[in-house]
C-alpha positions as CSV (number, residue, x, y, z in Angstrom):
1,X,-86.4,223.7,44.2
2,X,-84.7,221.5,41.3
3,X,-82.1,220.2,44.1
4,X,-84.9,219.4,46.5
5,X,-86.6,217.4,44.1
6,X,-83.8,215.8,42.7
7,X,-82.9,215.0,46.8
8,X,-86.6,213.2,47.4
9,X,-85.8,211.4,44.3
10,X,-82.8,210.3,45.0
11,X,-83.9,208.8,48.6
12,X,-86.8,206.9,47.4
13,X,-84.7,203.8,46.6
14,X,-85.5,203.4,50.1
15,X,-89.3,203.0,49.5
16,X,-88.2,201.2,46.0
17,X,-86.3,198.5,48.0
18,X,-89.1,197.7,51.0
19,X,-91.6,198.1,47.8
20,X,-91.4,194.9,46.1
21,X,-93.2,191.6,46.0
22,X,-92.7,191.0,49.5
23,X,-94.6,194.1,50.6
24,X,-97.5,193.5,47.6
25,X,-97.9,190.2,48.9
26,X,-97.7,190.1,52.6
27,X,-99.8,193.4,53.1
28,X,-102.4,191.9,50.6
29,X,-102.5,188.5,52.6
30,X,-103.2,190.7,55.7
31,X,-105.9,192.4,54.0
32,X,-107.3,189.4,52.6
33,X,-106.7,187.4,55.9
34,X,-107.8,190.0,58.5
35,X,-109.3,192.5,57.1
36,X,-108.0,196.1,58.8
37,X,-107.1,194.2,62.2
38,X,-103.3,194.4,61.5
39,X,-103.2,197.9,60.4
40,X,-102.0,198.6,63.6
41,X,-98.2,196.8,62.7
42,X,-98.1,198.5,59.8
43,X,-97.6,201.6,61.5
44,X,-95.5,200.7,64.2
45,X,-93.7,199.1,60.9
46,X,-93.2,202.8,59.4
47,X,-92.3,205.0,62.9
48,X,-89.6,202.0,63.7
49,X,-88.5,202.1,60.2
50,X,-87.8,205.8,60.0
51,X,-86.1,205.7,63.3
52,X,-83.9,203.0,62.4
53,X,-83.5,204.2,58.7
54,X,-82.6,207.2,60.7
55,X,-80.6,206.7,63.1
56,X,-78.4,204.6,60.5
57,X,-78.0,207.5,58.3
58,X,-77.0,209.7,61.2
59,X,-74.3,207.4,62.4
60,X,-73.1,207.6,58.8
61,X,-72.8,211.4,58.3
62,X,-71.7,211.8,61.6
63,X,-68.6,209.5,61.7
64,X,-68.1,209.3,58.2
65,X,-68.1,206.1,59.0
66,X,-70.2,203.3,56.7
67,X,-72.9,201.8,59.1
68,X,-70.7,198.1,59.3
69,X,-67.3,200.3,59.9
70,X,-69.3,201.8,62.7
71,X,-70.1,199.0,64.5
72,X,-67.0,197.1,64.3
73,X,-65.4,200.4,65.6
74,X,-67.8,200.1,69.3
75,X,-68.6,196.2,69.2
76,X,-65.0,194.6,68.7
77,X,-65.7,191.5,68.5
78,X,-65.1,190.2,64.9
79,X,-67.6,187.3,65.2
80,X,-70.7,189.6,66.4
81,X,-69.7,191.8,63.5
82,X,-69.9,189.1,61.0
83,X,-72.8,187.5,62.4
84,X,-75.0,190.3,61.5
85,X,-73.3,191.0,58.3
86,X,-73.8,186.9,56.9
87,X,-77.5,187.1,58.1
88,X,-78.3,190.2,55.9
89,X,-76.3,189.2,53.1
90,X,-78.3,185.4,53.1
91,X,-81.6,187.6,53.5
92,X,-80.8,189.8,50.2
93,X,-80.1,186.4,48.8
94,X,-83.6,185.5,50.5
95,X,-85.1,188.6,49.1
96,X,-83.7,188.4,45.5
97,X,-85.3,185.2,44.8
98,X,-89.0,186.5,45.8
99,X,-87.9,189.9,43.8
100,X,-87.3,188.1,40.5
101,X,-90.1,185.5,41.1
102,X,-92.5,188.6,42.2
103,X,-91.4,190.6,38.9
104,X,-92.2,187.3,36.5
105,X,-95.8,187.2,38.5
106,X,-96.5,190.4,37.6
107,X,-95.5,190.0,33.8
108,X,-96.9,186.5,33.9
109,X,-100.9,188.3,34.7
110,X,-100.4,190.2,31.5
111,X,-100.7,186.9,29.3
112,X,-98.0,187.0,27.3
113,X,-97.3,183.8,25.9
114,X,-93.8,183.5,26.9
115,X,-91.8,181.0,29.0
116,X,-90.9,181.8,32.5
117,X,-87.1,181.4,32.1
118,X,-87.4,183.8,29.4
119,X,-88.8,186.6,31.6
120,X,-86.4,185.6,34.1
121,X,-83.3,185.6,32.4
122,X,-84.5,189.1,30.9
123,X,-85.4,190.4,34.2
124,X,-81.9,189.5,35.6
125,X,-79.7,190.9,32.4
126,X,-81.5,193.9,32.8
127,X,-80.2,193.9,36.3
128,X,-76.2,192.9,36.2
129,X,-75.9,195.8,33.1
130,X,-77.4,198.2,35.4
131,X,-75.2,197.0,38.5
132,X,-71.9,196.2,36.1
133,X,-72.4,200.3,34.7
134,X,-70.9,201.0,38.6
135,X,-73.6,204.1,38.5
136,X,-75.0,203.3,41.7
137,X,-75.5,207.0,42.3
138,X,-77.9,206.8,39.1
139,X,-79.8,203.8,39.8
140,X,-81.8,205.9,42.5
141,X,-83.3,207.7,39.9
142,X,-83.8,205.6,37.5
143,X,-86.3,203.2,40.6
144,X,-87.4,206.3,42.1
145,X,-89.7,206.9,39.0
146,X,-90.5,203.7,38.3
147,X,-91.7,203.4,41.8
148,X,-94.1,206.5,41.5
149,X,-95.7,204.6,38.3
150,X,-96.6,201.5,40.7
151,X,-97.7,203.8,44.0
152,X,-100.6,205.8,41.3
153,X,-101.7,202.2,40.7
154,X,-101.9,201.1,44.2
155,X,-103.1,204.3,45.7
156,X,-105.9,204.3,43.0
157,X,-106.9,200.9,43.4
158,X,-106.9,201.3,47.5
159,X,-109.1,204.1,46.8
160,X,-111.4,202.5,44.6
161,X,-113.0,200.0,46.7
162,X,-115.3,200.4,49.3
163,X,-113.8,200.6,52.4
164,X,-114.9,200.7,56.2
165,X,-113.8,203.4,57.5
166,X,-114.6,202.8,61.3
167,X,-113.5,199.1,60.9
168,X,-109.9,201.0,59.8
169,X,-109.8,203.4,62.4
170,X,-110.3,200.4,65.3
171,X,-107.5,198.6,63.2
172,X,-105.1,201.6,63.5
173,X,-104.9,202.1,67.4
174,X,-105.7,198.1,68.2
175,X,-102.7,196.2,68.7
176,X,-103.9,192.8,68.2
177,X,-102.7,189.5,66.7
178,X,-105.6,187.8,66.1
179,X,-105.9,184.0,65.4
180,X,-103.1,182.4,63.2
181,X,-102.1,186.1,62.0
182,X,-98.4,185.7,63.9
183,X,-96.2,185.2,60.7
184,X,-98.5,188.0,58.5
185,X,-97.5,190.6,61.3
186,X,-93.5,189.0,61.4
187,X,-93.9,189.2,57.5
188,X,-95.1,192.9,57.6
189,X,-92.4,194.3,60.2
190,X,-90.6,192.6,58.2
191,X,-91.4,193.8,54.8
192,X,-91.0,197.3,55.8
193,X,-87.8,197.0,58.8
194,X,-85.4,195.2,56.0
195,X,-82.0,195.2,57.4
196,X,-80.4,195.6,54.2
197,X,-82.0,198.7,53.4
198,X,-80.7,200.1,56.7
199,X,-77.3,199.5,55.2
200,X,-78.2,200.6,51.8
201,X,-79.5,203.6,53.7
202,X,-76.4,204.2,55.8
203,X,-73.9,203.6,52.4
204,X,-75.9,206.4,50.3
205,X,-75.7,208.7,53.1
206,X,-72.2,209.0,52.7
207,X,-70.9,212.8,51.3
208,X,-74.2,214.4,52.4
209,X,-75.2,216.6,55.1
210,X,-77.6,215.5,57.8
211,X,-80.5,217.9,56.5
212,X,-80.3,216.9,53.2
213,X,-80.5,213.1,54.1
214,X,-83.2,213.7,56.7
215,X,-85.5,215.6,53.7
216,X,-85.2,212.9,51.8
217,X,-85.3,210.2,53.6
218,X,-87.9,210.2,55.9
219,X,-90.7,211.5,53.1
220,X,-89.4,208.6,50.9
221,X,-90.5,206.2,54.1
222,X,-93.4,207.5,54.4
223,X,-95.2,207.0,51.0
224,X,-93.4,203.2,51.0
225,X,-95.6,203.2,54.6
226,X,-98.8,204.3,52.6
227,X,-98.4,202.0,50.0
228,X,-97.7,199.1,51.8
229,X,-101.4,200.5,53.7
230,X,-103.0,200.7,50.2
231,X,-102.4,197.3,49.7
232,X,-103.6,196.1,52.7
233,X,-107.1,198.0,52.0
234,X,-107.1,196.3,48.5
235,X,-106.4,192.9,49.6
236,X,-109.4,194.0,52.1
237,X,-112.1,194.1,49.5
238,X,-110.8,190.8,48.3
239,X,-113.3,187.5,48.9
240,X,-111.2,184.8,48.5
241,X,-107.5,184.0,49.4
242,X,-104.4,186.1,48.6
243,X,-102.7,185.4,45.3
244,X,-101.6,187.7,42.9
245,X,-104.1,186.0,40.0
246,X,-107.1,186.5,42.6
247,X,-106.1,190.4,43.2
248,X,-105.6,190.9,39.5
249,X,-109.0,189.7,38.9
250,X,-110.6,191.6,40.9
251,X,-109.4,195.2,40.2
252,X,-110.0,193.9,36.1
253,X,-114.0,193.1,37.0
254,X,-113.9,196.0,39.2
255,X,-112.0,198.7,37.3
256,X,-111.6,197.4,33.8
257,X,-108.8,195.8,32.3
258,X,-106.7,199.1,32.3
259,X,-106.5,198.8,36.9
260,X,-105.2,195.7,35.9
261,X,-102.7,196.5,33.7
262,X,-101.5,198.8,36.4
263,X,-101.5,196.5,39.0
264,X,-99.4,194.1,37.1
265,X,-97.1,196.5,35.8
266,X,-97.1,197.5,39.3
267,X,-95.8,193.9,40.8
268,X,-93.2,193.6,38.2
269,X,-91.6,197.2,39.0
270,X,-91.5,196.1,42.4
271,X,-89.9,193.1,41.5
272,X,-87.7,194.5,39.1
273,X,-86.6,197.7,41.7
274,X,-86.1,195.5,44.3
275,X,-84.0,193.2,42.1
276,X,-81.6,195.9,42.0
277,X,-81.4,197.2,45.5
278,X,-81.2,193.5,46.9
279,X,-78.2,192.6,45.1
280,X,-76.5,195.9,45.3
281,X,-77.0,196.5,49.5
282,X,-76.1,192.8,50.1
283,X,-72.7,194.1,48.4
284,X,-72.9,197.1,50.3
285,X,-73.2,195.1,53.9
286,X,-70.1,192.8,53.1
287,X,-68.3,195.8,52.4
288,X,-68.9,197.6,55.6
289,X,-67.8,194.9,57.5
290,X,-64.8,193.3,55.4
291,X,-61.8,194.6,57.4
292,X,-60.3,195.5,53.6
293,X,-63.4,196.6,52.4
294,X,-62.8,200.3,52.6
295,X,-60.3,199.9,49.3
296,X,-63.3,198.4,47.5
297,X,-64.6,200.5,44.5
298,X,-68.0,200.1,43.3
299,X,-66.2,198.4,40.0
300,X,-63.7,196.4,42.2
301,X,-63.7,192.7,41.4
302,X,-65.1,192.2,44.7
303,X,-67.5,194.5,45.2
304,X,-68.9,193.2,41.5
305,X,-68.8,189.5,42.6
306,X,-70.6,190.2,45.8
307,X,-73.9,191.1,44.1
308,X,-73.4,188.8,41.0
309,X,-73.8,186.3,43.5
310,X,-77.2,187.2,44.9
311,X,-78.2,187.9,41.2
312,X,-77.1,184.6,40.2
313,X,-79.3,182.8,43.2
314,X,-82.1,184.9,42.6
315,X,-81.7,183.7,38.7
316,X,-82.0,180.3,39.9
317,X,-84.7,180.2,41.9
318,X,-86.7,182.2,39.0
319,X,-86.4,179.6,36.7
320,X,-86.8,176.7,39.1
321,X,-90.7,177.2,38.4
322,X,-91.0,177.6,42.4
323,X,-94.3,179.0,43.0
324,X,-93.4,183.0,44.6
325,X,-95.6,183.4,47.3
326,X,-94.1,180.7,50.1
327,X,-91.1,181.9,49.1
328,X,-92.1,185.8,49.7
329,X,-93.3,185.5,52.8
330,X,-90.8,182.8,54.3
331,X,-87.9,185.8,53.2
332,X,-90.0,188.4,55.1
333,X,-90.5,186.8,58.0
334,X,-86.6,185.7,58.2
335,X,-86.2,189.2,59.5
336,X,-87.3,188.7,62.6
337,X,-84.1,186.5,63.6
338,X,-81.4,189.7,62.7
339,X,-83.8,192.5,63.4
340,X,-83.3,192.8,67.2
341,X,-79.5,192.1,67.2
342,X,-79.3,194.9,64.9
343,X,-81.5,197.4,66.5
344,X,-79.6,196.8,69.6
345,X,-76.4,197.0,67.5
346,X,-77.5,200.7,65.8
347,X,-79.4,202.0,69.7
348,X,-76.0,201.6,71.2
349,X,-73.5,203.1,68.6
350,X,-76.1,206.3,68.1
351,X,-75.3,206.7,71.5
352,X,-71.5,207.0,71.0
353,X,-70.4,210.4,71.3
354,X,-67.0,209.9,69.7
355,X,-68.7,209.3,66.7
356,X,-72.1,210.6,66.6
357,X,-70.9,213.3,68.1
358,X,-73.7,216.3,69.1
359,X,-76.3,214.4,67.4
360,X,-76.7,211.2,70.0
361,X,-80.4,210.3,70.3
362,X,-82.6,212.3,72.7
363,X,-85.1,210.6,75.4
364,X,-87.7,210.5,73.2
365,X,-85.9,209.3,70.3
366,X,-83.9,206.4,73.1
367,X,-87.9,205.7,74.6
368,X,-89.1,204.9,70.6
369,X,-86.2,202.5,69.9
370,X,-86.2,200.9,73.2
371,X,-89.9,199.6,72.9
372,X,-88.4,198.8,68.8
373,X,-86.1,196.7,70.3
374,X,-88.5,194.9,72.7
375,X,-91.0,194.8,69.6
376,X,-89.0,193.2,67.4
377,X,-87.3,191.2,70.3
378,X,-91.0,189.9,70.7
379,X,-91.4,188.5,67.2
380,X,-87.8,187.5,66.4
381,X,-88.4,185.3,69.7
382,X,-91.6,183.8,68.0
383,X,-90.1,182.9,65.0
384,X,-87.3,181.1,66.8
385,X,-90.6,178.9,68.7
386,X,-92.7,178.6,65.8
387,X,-89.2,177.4,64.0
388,X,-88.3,175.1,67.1
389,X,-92.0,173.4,67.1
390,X,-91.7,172.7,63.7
391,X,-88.6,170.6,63.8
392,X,-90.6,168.8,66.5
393,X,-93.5,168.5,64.7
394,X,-95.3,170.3,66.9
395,X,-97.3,173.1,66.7
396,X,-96.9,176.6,68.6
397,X,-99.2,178.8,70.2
398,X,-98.2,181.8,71.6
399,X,-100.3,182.4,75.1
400,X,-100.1,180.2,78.1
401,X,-96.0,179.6,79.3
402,X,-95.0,180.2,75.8
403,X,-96.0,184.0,75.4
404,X,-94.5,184.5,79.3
405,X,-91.7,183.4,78.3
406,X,-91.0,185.5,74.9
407,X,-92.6,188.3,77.0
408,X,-89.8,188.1,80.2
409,X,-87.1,187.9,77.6
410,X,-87.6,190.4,74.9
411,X,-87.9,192.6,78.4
412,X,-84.4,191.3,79.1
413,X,-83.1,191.6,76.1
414,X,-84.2,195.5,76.0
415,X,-83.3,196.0,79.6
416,X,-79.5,194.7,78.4
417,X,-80.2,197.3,75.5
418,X,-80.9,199.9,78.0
419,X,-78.1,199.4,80.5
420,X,-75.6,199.6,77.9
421,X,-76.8,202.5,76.2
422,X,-77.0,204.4,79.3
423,X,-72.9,202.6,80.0
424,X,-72.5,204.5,76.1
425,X,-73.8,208.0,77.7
426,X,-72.0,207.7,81.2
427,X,-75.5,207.7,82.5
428,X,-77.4,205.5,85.7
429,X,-80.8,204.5,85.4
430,X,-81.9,207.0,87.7
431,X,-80.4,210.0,85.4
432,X,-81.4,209.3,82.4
């Protein structure tokens, strides 16, 4: 029973790292923005999450292979390799800046009367002693509870306000994106599919048996999926727009001050969790997929450098006085662009018997990340127009030729997917 609950422990780094700032603030803006309407992405957000969290584990225990060492072994060319590697590295460094601005936001609505690079440079010591001790296997633990402090407060304050529960339900099974709400459902695949948790994932799989990760891991998605939910249904009941002053507010005239401690202790845990895990998977990724990065130790120079780095960033940003929420949601909805390659990238090599093995993905598990890939296919093709338009000073709408278009090719692209998955398999179309 103790290992068991040392194990769910252990794996809810995983809901510690998609928990931060991003998730507070994008679910909230949802809520705020659309009511339940986009409750619907959110859990699409936690089934594809678990089956690429998953999947990536698998490949990892498996092979004995790290999830970057994997795909280098099926996809051999270096530059495809590196490609998705750079991205997720750039979005931890993305990430960390909205972590450490997210964590001073969250000490910031308790009033203390302290300057911002003060918090900052705080919040970030606290973070390179943790990473420079080299006891990754530790740091786990240490989020894992600080994470079940901030889910009481959410789940109490989701609970709390009146809610309409038939407004919910419709926003559940309703796959809509209503007006203007493109980026808020990007921001909240995003939030929760975070490509440097599947490698984070994949790296602390390594040593364990596929039970064991499975017990742990999928639970530990799960209440991150709630969570993220909660939020939503509390930036529901809000009357104005999302900010993290407006929320605080809010729960404080509703609740008394003590919701509000909660909620702002709350942000900062995320921010302060997800500090960690940012900087120490965006050294994990570079290490899967340095051809020497097999010899690199957790203390290694390297290895050390490689998160230092995305500390350091994040440490500038925080005391740039950059206001978090643009920031937040700009780094979520970045995802979109590396999502797809890499879901295609982790459907194929699943599928590789030589190193999965006996435990290759089954038609029902191949069907759920086939309509991932043309999912996120869909909104990683939306933020390439919406980014296109802009440089033109235009402004995009996705119906008309446009949605066609994105439509046709995420199809494509998950129609490429298919064909050489079923090439992995030795399979036709007709036999799979």
């Amino acid at each position: 029973m103790k290992s068991k609950l040392l194990n769910y422990l252990f794996w809810l780094v995983i809901a510690a790292a998609f928990i931060g700032p991003g998730t507070v603030t994008t679910a909230a803006s949802a809520g705020a923005g659309y009511q339940y309407q986009l409750l619907w992405a959110m859990v699409f957000s936690i089934v594809a999450c678990m089956l690429l969290q998953e999947a990536a584990a698998r490949i990892t225990v498996m092979s004995g292979k790290s999830l970057g060492e994997a795909i280098k072994h099926r996809f051999t060319a270096k530059g495809y390799v590196w490609l998705i590697g750079i991205a997720i590295f750039l979005g931890c460094i993305a990430y960390e800046a909205g972590n450490i601005l997210g964590a001073i936001s969250g000490l910031a609505l308790l009033n203390f009367d302290i300057p911002q690079w003060v918090f900052t440079t705080v919040i970030v010591v606290c973070s390179l002693v943790l990473l420079y001790a080299g006891k990754t296997k530790l740091v786990p633990n240490i989020l894992g509870a600080l994470v079940a402090v901030m889910g009481i407060g959410l789940f109490y304050a989701a609970f709390s306000v009146e809610l309409d529960v038939s407004a919910m339900a419709k926003g559940f099974v309703t796959p809509k994106i209503p007006e203007g709400g493109t980026l808020i459902v990007l921001g909240l695949i995003g939030t929760t599919i975070v490509p440097y948790n599947i490698f984070l994932g994949s790296g602390l799989a390594q040593g364990k048996d596929l039970k064991t990760v499975r017990s742990g891991l999928i639970p530990s998605i799960l209440i991150g999926g709630l969570i993220s939910i909660a939020v939503i249904l509390v930036g529901a009941a809000l009357a104005e727009d999302f900010s993290f002053e407006a929320l605080y507010n809010m729960l404080v005239q509703n609740h008394g001050k003590s919701m509000g401690f909660l909620f702002a202790f709350g942000l900062f845990g995320a921010g302060f969790t997800s500090t960690i895990t940012a900087a120490l998977a965006g050294a994990i990724t570079i290490r899967s997929i340095h051809p020497k990065g097999s010899g690199w130790s957790d203390t290694s120079r390297q290895f050390r450098l490689l998160w230092f780095s995305v500390v350091l960033v994040g440490f500038a940003f925080g005391v740039s006085g950059i206001k978090p929420i643009p920031v937040i949601i700009a780094a979520q909805a970045a995802n979109g662009f590396i999502l797809p390659l890499l879901t295609l990238s982790i459907w194929v090599v699943v599928n590789n018997r030589d190193l999965v093995k006996a435990e290759t993905n089954g038609l029902l598990l191949n069907l759920g990340m086939a309509f991932t890939l043309f999912v996120t296919s869909i909104l990683g093709l939306l933020n390439m127009f919406k980014a296109g338009y802009s440089v033109v000073g235009g402004t995009f709408s996705f119906s008309g030729v446009n949605q066609w278009i994105i439509l046709v090719v995420a199809l494509l692209i998950s129609l490429f997917g298919l064909r050489l998955v079923l090439k992995e398999r030795k399979l036709t179309f007709t036999s799979f």
